[in-house]
N, C-alpha and C positions, 0 to 999 in steps of 0.2 A: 869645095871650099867656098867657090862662091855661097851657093844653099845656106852655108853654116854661117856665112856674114849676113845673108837677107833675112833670115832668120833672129837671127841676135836683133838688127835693124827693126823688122817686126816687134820685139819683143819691149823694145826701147819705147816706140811708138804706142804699144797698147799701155805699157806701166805709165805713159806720159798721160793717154788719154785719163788713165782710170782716175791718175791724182788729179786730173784737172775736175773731171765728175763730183770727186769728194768735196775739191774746195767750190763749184758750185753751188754743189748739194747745201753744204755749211754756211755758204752766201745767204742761200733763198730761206734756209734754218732762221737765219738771224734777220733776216729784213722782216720775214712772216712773223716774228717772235715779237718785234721791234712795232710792225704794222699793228697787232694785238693789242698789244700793251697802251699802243697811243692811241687807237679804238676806246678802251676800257677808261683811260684816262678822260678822252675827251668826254665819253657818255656820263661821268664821275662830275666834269666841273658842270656840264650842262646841267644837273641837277641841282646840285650846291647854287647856281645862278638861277634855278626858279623857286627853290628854297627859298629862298631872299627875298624874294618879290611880292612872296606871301606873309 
């Protein structure tokens, strides 16, 4: 009986881990997506602002 409780316990703890991986994963998804985006943006106005100049 005990086995079949540490077991469940175990099994609790990996399903726990696994979601926490996902909503990492999805974290670093959207920060790196987010990091891109305002990369592309900033190299976008840097231009437009020597456009100008000329």
């Amino acid at each position: 009986m005990k086995f079949a409780f540490m077991s469940v316990e175990l099994f609790f703890i990996i399903q726990i881990s696994f979601f926490a991986k996902v909503i990492l994963f999805l974290t670093l998804y959207c920060i790196s997506d987010l990091s891109i985006k305002n990369n592309i943006l900033r190299k976008v106005m840097n231009r437009a602002y020597r456009a100008k100049k000329i």
